[in-house]
C-alpha positions in Angstrom: -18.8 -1.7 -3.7 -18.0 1.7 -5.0 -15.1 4.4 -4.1 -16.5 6.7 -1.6 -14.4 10.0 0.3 -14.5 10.2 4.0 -12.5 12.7 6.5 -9.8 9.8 6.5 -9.7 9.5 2.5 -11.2 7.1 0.5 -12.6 3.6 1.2 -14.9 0.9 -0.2 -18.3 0.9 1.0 -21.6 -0.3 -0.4 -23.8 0.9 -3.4 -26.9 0.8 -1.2 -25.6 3.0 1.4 -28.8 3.8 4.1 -30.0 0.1 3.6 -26.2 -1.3 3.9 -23.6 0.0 5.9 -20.7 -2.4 4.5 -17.2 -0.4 4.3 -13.7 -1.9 3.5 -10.3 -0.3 3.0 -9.0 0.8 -0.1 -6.6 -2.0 -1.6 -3.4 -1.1 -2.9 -2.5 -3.3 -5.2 0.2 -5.5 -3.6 -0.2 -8.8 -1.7 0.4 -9.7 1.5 3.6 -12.0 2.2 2.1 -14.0 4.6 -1.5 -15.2 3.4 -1.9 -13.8 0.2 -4.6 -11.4 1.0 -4.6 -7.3 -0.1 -2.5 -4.8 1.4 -4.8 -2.0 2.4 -4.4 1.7 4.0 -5.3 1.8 7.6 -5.2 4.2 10.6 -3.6 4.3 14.2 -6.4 4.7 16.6 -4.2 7.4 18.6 -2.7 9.6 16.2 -4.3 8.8 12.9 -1.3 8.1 11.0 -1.5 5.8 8.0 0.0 2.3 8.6 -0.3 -0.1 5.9 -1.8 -3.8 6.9 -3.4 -6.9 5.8 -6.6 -6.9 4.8 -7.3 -10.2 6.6 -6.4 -8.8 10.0 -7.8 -11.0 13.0 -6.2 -13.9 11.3 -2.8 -12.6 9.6 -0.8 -9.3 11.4 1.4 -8.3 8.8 2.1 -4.3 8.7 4.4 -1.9 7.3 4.6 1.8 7.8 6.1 3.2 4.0 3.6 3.2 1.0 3.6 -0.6 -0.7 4.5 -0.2 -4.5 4.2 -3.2 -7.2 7.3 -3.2 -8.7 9.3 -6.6 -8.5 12.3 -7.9 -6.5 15.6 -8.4 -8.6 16.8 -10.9 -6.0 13.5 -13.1 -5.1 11.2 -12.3 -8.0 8.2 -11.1 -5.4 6.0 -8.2 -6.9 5.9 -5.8 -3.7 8.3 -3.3 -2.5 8.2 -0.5 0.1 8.8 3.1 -1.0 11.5 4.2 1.2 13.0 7.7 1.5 16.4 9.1 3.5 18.7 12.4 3.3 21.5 10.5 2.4 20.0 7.8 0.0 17.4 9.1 -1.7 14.8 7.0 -3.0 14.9 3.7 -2.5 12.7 0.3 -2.3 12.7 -2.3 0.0 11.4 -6.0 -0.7 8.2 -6.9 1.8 9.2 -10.5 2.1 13.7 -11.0 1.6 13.9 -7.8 3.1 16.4 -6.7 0.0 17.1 -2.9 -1.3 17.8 -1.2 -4.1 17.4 2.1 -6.0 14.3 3.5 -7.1 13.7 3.7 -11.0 14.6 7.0 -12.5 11.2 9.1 -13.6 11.3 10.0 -17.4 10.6 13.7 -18.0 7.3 13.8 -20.2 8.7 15.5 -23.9 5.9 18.5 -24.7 5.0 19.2 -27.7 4.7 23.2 -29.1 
């Protein structure tokens, strides 16, 4: 499988492209809560907006609509968090499987050099 672009983004799909046609989604680095399998970038067949899913779909229906992140849980320990957004809050992250919040880590400025 190698990284290909498409009008949707990119996506998986096979080295031997005319001969084999096999595609998947790109993973993103976090696993599912449920069965263990990838968390990959999908669309919604009406509007074409990017939904976030398992990667083992018939079998396990686990979705979330915010961007997946790997950072890890201070209450349970898990290693995936949404990247959640408000007005009010700011940025903030959200467990995928206690359901717990808490505030994003602060971005260090990069020091240039003259």
């Amino acid at each position: 499988m190698v990284i290909r672009h498409g009008r949707s983004g990119e996506f998986l799909g096979c080295s031997r492209f005319p001969k084999c046609r096999g595609t998947r989604s790109m993973p993103t680095g976090v696993k599912c809560p449920k069965d263990g399998g990838d968390i990959a970038i999908r669309r919604s067949k009406k509007r074409g907006k990017a939904f976030y899913g398992c990667s083992n779909y018939p079998a396990c229906d686990f979705v979330i609509w915010d961007k997946p992140v790997a950072e890890v849980c201070p209450e349970c320990g898990y290693v995936g968090a949404e990247m959640k957004s408000n007005k009010t809050r700011g940025e903030y992250r959200r467990c995928i499987k206690c359901a717990n919040e808490w505030d994003a880590p602060e971005m260090q400025p990069e020091a240039v050099a003259v």
